[in-house]
DSSP file (Angstrom, degrees, kcal/mol; ACC not computed):
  #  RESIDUE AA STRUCTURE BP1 BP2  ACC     N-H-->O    O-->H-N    N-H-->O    O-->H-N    TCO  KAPPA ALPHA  PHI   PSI    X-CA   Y-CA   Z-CA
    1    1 A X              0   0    0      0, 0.0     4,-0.1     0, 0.0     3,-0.1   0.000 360.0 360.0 360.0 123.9  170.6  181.2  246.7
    2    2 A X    >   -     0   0    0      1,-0.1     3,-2.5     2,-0.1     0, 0.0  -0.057 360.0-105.9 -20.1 103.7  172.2  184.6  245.6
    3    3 A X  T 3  S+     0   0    0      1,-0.3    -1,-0.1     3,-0.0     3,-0.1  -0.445 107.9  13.5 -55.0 115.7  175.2  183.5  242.8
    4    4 A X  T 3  S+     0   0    0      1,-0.3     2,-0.6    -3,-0.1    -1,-0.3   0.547 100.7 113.3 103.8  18.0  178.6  183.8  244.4
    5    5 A X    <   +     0   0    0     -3,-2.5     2,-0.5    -4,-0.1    -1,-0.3  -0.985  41.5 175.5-121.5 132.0  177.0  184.1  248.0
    6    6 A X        -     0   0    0     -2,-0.6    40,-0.1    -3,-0.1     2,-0.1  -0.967  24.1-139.4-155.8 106.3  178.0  180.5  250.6
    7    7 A X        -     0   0    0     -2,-0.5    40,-1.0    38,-0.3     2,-0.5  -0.183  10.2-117.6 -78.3 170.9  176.9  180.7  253.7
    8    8 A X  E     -a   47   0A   0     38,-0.2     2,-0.6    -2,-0.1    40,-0.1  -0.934  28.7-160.7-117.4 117.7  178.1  179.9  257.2
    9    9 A X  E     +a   48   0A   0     38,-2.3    40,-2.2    -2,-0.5     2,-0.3  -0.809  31.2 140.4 -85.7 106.7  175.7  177.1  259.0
   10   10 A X        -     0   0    0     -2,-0.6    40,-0.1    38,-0.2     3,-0.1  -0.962  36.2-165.8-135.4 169.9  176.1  177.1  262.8
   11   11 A X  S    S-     0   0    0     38,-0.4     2,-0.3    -2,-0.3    39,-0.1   0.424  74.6  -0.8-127.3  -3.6  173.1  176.7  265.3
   12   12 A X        +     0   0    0     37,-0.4     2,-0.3     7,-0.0     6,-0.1  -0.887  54.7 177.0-162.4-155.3  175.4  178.0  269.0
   13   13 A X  B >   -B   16   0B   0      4,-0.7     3,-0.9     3,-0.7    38,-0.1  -0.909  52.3 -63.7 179.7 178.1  178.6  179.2  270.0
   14   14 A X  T 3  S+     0   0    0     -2,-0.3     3,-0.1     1,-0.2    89,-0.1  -0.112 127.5  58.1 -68.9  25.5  180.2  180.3  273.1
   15   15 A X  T 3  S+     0   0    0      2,-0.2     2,-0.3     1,-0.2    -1,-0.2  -0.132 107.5  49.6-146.8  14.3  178.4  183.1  273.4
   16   16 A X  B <  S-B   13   0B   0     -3,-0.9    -3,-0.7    84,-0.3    -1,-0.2  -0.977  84.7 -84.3-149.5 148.7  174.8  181.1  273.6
   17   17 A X        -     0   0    0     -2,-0.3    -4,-0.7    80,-0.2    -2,-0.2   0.357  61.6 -74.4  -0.7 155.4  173.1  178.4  275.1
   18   18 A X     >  -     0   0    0     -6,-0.1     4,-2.2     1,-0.1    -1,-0.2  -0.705  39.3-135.8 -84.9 133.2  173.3  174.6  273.9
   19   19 A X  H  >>S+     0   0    0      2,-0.2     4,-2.1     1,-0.2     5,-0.9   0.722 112.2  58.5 -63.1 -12.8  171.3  174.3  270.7
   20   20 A X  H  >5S+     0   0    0     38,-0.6     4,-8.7     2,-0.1     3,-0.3   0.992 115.2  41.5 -63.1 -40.3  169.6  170.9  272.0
   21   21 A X  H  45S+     0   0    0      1,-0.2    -2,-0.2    37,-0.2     5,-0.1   0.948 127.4  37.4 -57.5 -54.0  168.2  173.7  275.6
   22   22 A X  H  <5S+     0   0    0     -4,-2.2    -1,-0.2     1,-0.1    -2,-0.1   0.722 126.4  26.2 -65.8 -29.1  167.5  176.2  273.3
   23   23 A X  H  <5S-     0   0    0     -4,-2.1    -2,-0.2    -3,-0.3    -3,-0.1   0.637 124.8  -5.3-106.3 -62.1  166.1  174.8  270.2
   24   24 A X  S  <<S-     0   0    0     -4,-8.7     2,-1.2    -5,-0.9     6,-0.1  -0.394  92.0 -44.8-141.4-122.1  164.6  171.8  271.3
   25   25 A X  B  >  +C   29   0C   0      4,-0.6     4,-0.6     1,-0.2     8,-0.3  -0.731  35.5 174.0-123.2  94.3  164.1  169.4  274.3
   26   26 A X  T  4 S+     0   0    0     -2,-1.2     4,-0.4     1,-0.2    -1,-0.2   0.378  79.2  34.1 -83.0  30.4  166.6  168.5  276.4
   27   27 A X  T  4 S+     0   0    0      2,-0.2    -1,-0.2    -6,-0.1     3,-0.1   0.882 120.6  41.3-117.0 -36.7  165.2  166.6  279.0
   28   28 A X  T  4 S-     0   0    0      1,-0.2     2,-0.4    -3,-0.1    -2,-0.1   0.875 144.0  -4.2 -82.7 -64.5  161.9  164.4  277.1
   29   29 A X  B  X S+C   25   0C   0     -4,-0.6     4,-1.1     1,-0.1    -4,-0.6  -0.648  72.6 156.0-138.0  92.0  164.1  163.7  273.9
   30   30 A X  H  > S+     0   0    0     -2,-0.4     4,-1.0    -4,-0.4     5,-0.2   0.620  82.2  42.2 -87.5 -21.2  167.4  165.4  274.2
   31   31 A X  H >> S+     0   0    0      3,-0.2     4,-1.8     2,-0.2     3,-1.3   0.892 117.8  45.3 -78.9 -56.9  169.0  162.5  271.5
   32   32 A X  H 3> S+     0   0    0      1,-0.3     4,-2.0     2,-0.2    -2,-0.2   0.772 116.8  44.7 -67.2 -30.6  166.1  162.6  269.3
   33   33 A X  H 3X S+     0   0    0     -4,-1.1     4,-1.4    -8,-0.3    -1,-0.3   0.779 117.2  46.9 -64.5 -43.8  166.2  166.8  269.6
   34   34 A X  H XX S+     0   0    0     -3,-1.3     4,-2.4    -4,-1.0     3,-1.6   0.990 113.7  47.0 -95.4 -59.8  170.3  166.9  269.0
   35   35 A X  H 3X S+     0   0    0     -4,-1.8     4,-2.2     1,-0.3     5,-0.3   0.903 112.9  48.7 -55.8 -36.9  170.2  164.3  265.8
   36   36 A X  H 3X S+     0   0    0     -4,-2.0     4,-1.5    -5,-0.5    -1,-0.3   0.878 118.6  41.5 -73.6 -18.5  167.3  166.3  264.1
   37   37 A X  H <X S+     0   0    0     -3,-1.6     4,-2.0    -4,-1.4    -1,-0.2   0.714 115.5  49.0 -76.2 -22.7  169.5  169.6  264.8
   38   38 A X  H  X S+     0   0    0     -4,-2.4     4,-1.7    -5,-0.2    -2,-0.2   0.922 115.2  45.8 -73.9 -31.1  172.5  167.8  263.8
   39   39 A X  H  X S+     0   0    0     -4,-2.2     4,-2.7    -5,-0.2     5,-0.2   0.898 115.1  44.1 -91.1 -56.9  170.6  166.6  260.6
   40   40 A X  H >< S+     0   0    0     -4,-1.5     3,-0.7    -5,-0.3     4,-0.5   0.967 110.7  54.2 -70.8 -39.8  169.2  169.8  259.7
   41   41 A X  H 3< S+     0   0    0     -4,-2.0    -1,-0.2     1,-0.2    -2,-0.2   0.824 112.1  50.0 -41.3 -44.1  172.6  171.9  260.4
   42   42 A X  H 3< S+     0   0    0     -4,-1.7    -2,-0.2    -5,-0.2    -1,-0.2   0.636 105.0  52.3 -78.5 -21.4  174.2  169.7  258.1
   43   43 A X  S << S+     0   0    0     -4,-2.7     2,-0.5    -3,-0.7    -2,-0.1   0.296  84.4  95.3-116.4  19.3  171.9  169.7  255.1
   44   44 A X  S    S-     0   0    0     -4,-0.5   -35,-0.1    -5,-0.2     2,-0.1  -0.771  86.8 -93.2 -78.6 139.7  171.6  172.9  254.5
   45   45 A X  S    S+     0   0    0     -2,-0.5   -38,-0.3   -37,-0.0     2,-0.2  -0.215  82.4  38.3 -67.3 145.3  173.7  174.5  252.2
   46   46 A X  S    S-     0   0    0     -4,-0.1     2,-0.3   -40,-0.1   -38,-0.2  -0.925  93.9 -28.2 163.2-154.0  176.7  175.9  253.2
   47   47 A X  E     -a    8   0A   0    -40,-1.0   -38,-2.3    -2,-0.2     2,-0.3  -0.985  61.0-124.4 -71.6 146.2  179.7  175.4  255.6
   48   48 A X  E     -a    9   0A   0     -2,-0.3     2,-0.4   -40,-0.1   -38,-0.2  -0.573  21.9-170.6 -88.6 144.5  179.1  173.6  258.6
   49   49 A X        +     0   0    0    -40,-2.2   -38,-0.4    -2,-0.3     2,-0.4  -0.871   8.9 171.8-116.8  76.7  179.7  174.8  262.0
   50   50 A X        -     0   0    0     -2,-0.4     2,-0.3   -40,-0.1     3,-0.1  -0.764  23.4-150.7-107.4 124.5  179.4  172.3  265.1
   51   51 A X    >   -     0   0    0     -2,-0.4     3,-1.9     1,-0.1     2,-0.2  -0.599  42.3 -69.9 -96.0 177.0  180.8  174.1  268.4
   52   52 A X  T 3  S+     0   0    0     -2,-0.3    -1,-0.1     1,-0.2   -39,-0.1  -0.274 124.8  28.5 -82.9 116.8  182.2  171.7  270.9
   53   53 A X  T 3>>S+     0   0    0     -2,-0.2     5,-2.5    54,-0.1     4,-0.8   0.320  99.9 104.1 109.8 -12.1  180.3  169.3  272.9
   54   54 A X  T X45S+     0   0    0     -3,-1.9     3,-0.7     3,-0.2    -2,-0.1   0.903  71.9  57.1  24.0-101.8  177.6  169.4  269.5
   55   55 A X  T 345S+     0   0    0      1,-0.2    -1,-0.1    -4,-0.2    -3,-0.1   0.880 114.2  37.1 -67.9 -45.1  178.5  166.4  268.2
   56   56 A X  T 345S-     0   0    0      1,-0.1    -1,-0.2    52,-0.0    -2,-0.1   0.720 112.0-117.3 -71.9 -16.1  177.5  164.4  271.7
   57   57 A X  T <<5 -     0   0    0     -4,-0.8    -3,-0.2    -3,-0.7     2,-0.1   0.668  38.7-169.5  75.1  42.2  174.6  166.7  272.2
   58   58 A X      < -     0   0    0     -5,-2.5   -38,-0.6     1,-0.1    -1,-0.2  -0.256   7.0-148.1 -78.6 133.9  175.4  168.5  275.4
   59   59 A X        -     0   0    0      1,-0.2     2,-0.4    -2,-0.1   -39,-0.1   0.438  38.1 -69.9 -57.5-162.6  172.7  170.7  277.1
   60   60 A X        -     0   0    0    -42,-0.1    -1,-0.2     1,-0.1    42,-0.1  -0.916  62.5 -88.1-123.4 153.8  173.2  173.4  278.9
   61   61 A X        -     0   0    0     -2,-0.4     2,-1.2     1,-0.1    -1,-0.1   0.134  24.0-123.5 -76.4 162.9  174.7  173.3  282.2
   62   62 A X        +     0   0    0     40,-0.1     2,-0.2    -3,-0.1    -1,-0.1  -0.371  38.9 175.6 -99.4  57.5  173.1  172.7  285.6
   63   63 A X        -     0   0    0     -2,-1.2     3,-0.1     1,-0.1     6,-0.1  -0.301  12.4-169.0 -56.0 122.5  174.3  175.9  287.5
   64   64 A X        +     0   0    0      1,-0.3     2,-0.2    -2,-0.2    -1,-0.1   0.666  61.4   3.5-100.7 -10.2  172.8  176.2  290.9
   65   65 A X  S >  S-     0   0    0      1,-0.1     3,-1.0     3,-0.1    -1,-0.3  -0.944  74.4-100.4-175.0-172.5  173.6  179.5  292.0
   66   66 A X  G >  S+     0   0    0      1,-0.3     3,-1.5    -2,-0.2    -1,-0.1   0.678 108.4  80.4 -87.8 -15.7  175.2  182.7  290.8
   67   67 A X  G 3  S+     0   0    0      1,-0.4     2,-1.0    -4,-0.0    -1,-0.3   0.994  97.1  46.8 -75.6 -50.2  178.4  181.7  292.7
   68   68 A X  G <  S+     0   0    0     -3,-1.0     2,-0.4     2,-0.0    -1,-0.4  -0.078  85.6 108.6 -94.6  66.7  179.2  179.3  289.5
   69   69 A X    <   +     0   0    0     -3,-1.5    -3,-0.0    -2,-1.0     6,-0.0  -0.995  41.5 175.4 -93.9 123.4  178.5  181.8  287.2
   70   70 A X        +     0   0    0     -2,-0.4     5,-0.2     4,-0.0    -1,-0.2   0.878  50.5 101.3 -96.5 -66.9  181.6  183.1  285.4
   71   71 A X     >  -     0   0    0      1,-0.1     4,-0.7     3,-0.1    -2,-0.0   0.274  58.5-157.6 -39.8 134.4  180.0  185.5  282.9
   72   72 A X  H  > S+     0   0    0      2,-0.2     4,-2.3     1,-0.2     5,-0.2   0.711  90.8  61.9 -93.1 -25.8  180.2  189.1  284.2
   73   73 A X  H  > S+     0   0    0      1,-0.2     4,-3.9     2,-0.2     3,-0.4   0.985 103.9  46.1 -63.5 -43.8  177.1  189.9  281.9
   74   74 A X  H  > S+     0   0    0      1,-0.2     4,-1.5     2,-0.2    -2,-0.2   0.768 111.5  49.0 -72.6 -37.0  174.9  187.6  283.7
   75   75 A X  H  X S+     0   0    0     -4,-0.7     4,-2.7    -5,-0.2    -1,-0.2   0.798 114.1  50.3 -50.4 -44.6  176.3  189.1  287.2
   76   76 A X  H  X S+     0   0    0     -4,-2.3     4,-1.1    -3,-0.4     3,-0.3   0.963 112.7  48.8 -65.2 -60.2  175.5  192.8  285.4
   77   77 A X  H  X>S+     0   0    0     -4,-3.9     4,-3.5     1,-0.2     5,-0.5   0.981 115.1  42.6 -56.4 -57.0  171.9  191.5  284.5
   78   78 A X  H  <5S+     0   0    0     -4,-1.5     4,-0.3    -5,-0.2    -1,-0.2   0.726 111.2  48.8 -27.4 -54.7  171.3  190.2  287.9
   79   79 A X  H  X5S+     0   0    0     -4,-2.7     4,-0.6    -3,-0.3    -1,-0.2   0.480 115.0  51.9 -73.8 -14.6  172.6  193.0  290.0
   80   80 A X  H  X5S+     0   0    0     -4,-1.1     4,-1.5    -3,-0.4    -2,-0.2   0.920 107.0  51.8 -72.5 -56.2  170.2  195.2  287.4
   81   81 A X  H  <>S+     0   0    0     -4,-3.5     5,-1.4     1,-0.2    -2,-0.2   0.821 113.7  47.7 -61.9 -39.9  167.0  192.9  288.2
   82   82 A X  H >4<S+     0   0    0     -5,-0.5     3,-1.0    -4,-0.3    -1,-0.2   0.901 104.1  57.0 -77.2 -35.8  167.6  193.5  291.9
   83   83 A X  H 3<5S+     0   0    0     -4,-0.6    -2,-0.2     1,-0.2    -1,-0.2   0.934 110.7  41.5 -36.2 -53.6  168.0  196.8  291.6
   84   84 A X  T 3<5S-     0   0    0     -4,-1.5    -1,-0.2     1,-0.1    -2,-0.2  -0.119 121.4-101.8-108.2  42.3  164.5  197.2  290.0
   85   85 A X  T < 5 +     0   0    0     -3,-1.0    -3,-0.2     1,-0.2    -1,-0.1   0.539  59.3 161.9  63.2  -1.8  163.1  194.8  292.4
   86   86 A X      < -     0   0    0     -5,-1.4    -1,-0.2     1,-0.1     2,-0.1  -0.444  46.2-112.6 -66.4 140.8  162.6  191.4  290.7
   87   87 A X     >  -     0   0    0      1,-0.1     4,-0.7     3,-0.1    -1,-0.1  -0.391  26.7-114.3 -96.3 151.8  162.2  188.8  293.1
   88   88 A X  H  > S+     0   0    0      1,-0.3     4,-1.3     2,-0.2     5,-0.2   0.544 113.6  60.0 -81.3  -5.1  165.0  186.5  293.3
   89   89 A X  H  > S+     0   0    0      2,-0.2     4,-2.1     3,-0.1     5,-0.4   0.851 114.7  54.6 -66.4 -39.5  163.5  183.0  292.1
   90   90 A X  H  > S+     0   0    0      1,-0.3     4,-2.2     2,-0.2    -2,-0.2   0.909 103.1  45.8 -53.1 -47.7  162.9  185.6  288.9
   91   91 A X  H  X S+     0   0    0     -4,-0.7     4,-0.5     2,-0.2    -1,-0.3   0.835 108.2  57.3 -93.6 -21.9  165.8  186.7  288.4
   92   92 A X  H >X S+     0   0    0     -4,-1.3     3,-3.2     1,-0.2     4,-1.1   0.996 107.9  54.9 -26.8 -72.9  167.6  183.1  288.6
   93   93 A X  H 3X S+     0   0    0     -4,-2.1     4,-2.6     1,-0.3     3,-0.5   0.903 102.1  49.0 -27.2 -64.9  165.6  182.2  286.2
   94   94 A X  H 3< S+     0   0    0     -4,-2.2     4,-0.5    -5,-0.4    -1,-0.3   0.549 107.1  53.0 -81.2  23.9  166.2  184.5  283.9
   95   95 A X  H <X S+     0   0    0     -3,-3.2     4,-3.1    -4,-0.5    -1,-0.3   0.802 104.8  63.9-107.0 -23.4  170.1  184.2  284.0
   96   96 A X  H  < S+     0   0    0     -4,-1.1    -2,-0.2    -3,-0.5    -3,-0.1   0.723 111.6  34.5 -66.3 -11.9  169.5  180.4  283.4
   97   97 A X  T  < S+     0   0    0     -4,-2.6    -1,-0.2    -5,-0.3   -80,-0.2   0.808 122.2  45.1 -93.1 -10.9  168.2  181.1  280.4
   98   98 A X  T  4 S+     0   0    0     -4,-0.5     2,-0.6    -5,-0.2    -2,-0.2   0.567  81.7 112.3-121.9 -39.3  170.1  183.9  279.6
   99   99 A X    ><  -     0   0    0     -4,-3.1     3,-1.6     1,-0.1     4,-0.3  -0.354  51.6-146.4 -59.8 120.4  174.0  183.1  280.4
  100  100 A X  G >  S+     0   0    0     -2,-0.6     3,-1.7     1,-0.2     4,-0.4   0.761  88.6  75.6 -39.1 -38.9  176.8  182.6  278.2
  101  101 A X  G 3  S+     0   0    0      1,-0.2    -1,-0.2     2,-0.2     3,-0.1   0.468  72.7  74.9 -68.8   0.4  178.5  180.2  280.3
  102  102 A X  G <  S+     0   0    0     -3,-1.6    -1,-0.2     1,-0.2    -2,-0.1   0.679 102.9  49.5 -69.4 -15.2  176.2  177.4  279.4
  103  103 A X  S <  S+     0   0    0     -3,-1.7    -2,-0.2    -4,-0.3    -1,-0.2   0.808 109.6  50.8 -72.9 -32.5  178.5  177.6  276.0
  104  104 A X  S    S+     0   0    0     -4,-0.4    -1,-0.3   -90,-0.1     2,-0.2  -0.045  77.2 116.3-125.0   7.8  181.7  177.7  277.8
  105  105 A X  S    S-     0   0    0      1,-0.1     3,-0.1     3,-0.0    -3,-0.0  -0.676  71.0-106.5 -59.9 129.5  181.1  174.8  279.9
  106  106 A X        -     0   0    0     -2,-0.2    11,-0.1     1,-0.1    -1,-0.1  -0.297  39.8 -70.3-101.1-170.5  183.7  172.1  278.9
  107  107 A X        -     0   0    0      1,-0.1     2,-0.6    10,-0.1    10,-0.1   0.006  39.9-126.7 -63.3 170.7  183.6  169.1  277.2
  108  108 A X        +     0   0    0      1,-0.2     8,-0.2     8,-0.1    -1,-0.1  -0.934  30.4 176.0-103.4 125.2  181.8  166.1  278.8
  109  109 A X        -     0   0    0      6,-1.0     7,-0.3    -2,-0.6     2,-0.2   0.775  66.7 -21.1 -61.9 -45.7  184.5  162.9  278.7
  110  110 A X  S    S-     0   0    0      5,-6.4     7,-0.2     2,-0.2     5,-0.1  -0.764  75.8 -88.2-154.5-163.3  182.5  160.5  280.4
  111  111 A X  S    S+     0   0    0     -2,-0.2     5,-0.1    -3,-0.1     3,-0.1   0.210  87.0  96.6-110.9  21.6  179.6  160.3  282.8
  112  112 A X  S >  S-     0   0    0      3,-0.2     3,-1.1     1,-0.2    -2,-0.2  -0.244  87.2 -36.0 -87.2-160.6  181.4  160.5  286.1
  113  113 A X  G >  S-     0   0    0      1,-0.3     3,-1.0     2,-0.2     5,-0.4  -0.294 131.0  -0.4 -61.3 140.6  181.9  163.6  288.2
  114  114 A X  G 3  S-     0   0    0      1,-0.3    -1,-0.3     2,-0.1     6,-0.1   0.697 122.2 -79.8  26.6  59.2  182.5  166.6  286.6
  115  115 A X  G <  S-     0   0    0     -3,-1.1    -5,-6.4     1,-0.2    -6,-1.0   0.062  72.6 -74.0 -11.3  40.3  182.2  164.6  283.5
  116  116 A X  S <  S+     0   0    0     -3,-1.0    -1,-0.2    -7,-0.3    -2,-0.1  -0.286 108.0 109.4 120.8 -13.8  185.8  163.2  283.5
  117  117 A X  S    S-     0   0    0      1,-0.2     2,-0.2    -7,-0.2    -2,-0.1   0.462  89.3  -5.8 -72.5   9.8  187.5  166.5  282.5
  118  118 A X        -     0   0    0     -5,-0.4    -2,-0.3     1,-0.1    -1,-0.2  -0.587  48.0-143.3 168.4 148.3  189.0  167.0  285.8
  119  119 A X              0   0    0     -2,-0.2    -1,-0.1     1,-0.2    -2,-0.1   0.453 360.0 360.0 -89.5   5.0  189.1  165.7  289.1
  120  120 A X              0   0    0     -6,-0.1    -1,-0.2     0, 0.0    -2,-0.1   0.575 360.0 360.0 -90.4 360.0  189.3  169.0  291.0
């Protein structure tokens, strides 16, 4: 490492996908996928950066149609993709992979409905 250079380790943010959906495999081994990212984030040198919902290893959210999409980029992309004719299983697709709001999802409390963080 460059003398007098200390990096900043983070692997997502609010502005990306959940590292376990992106990175590795949330569905087949979504613990074993979030400890080896947690493991590897952490022993790099550096400071470490865990955005919220991290440390439990939350995925990315389970949207089912544009309606609960907040992000106005992902509305932009969409209304672009229709424009130019992409058929609309396509362009789902690519907004699940592609939206910010999987980032911005809030934390999960528990495993009830709307994972305990609100009853509305």
């Amino acid at each position: 490492m460059e003398q007098g250079v200390w990096p900043s380790n983070y692997l997502s943010n609010h502005d990306s996908r959940r590292q376990v959906t992106y990175y590795g495999n949330d569905k087949e081994y979504r613990k074993e996928s979030a400890k080896l990212l947690a493991v590897l984030n952490n022993t790099v040198p550096g400071n470490v950066y865990m955005y919220q919902g991290e440390e439990i290893g939350m995925t990315n959210a389970d949207f089912e149609n544009l309606s609960q999409v907040e992000d106005i980029e992902s509305h932009n992309i969409y209304a672009m993709a229709k424009k130019l004719g992409i058929p609309a299983p396509l362009r789902w697709k690519m907004i699940l992979r592609t939206s910010r709001d999987h980032g911005r999802t809030p934390m999960q409390w528990d495993a009830s409905k709307n994972a305990g963080f609100t009853a509305g």
